[in-house]
C-alpha positions as CSV (number, residue, x, y, z in Angstrom):
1,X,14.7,4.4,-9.5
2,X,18.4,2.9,-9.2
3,X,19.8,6.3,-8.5
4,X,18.5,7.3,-5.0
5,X,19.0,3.4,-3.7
6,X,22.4,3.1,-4.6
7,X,23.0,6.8,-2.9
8,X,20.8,5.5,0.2
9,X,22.3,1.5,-0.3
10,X,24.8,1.7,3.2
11,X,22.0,3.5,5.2
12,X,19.4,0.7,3.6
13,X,21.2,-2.4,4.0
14,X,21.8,-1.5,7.7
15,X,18.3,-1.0,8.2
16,X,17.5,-4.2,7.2
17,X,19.5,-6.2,9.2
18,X,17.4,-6.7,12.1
19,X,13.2,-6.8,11.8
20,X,13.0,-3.8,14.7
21,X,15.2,-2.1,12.3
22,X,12.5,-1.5,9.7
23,X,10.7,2.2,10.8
24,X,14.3,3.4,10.0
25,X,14.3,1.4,6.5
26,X,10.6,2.9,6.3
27,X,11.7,6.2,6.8
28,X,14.7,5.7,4.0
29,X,12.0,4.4,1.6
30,X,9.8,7.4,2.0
31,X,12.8,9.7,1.1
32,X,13.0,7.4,-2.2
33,X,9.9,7.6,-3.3
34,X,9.7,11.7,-2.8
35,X,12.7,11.6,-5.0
36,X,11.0,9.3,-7.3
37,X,7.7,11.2,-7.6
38,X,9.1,14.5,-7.7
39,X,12.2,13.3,-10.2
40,X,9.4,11.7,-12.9
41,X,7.8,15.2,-12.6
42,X,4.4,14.3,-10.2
43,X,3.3,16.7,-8.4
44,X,1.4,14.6,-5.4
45,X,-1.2,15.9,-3.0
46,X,-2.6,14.8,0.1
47,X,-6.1,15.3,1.2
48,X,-6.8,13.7,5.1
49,X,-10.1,13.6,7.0
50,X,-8.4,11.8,9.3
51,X,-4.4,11.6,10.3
52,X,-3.2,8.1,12.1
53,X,-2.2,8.1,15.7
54,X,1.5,7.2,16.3
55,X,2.7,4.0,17.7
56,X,-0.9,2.7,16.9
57,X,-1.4,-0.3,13.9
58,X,-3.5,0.0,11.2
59,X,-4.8,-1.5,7.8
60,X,-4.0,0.8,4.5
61,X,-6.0,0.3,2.0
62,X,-6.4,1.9,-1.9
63,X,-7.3,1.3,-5.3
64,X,-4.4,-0.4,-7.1
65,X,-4.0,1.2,-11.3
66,X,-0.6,2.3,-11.5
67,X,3.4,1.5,-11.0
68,X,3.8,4.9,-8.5
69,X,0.8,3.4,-6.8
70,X,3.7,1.8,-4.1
71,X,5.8,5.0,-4.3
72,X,2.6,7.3,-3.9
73,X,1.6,5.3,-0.7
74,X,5.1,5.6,0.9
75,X,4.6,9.4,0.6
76,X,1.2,9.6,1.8
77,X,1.2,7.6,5.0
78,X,3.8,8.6,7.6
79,X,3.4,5.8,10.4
80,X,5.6,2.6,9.3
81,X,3.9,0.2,7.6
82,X,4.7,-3.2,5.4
83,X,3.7,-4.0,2.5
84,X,1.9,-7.3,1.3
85,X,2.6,-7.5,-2.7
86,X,2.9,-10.2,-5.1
87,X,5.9,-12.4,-5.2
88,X,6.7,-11.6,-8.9
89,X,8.2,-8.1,-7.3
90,X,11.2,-9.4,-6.2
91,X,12.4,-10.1,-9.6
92,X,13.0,-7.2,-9.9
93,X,16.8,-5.9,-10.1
94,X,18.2,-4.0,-7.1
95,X,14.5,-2.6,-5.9
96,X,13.7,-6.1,-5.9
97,X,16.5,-7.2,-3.2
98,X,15.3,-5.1,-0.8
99,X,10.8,-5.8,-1.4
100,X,11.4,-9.3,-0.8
101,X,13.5,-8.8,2.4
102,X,11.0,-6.1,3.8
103,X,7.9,-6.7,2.5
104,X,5.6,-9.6,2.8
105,X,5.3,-11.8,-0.7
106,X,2.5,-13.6,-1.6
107,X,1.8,-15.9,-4.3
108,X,-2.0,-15.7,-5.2
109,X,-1.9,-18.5,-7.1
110,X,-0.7,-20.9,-4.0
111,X,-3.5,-21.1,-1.0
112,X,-0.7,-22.1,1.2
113,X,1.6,-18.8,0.3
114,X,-2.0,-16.8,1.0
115,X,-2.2,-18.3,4.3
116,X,1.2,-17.8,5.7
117,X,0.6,-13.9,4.7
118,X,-2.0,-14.1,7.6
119,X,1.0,-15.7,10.2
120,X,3.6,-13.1,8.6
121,X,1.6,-10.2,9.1
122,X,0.3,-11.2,12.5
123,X,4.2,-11.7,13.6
124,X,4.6,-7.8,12.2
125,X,2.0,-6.1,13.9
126,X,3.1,-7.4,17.0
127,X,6.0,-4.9,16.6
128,X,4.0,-2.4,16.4
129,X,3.8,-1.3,12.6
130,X,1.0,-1.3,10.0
131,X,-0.1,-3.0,7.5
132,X,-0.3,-2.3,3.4
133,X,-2.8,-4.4,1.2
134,X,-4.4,-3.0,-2.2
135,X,-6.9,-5.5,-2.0
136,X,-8.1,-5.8,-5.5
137,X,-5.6,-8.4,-5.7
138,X,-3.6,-7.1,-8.5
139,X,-4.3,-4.1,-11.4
140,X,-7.1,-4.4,-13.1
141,X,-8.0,-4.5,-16.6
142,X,-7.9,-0.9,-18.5
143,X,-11.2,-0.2,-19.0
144,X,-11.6,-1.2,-15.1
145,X,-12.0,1.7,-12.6
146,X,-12.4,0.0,-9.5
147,X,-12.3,-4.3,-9.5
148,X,-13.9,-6.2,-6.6
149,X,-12.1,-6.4,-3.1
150,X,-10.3,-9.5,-1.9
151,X,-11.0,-10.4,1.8
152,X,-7.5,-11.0,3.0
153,X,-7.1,-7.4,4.4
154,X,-10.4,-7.1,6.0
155,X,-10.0,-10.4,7.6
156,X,-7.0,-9.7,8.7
157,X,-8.3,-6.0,10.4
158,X,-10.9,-7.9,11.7
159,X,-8.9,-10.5,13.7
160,X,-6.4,-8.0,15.0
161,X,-8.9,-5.2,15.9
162,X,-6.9,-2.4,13.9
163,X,-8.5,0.5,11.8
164,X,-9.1,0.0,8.1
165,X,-7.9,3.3,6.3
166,X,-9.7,3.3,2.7
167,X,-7.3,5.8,0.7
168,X,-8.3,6.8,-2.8
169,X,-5.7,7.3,-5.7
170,X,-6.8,9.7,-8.6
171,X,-5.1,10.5,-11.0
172,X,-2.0,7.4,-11.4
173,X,-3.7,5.0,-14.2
174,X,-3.3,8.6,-16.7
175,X,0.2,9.5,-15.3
176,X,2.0,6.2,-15.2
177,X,-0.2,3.1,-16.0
178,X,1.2,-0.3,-16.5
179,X,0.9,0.1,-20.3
180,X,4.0,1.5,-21.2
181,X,4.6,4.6,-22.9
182,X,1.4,6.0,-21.7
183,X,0.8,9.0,-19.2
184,X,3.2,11.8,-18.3
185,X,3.9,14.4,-15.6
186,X,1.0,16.2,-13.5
187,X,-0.6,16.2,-10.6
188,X,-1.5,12.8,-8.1
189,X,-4.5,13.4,-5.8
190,X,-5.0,11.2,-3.2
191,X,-7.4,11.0,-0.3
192,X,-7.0,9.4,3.0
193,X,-10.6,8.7,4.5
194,X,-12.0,8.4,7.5
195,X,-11.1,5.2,9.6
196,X,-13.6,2.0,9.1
197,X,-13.5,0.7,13.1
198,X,-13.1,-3.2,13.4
199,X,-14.3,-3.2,17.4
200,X,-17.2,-5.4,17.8
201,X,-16.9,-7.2,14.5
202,X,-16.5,-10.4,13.7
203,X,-15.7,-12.5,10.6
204,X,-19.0,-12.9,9.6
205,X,-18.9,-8.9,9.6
206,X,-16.0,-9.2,6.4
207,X,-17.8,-9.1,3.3
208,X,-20.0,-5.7,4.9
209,X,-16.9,-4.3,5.3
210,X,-15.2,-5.3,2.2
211,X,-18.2,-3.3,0.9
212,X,-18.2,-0.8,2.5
213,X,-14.5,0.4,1.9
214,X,-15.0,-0.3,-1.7
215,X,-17.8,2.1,-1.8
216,X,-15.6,5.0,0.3
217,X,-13.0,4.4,-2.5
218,X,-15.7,4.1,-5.8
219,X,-17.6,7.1,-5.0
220,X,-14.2,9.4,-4.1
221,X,-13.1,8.2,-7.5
222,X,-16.6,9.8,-8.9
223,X,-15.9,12.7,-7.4
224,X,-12.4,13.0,-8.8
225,X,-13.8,12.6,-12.4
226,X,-16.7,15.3,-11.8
């Protein structure tokens, strides 16, 4: 992980010098995680019913199992997007100095931390990029294939009028899970759905559409496993 951030580190710490900077940091991330993916022996492939339009915002969405599940996003989506991840992240060394200047933290356990996510990434789509939520709210439990959907993202969609893009990731609890010394080299499946439209909706619309993206993503992962 070190290895292609320290070769990249003059290119990266210029790209984050100024927010309308970041698509070139973006583009520098997705070249790390290739390297990443490819280096750990993954073999990833992409499967889109529908491709985002340039220079148009959206929400990304996707089940949340695995420690590539950041990496294998980076790869998959090609329009520059931020992430919104837990605080904890920036602890850690090196990767961690540049997630906490690019992406936006959250501390689920403080409400006031989960509302300034909403003024942070209101600030960022107004530059024109994307944004990342795995809206289970963390990884779930083991034995859990798919945990209930947080509202946060949908809310968020809803108030901006962007597209929700449910992506579904096979195969990364088996290849690199969070329990260590687990998984092993293979192949990463993912699927990039069709686009869940916000137009017309309202607030009151949230929970349908939590729903419904959690069902896009539940039954792809059925139809992995068969």
């Amino acid at each position: 992980m070190a290895i292609p951030i320290l070769i990249l580190l003059p290119f990266l710490l210029i790209s984050i010098i100024k927010e309308s900077w970041y698509p070139f940091f973006f583009k520098m991330a997705r070249l790390w995680s290739k390297f990443i993916l490819i280096g750990m022996g993954f073999v990833y492939r992409v499967n889109r019913e529908q491709i985002p339009e340039e220079n148009k915002s959206y929400m990304f969405i996707a089940n949340h199992t695995s420690m590539a599940d950041i990496m294998l996003m980076l790869v998959s989506v090609q329009n520059p997007f931020v992430f919104v991840g837990k605080a904890e992240l920036a602890k850690i060394p090196l990767f961690g100095f540049f997630y906490k200047r690019t992406c936006i933290l959250v501390d689920r356990s403080s409400p006031r931390s989960r509302q300034a996510v909403f003024l942070r990434a209101q600030k960022r789509l107004k530059t024109g990029v994307s944004i990342c939520i795995f809206p289970e709210g963390g990884v779930p439990e083991e034995h859990i294939e798919l945990d209930d959907f947080k509202d946060g993202a949908f809310r968020l969609a809803i108030n901006h009028k962007i597209p929700i893009v449910p992506i579904t990731f096979a195969d990364n609890k088996k290849r690199f899970s969070y329990t260590f010394f687990s998984g092993g080299p293979g192949r990463m499946r993912v699927k990039i759905h069709k686009f869940l439209s916000t137009e017309g909706l309202t607030i009151a619309d949230t929970k349908a559409l939590n729903e419904k993206a959690k069902n896009i993503i539940s039954n792809q992962l059925q139809t992995f496993e068969g």
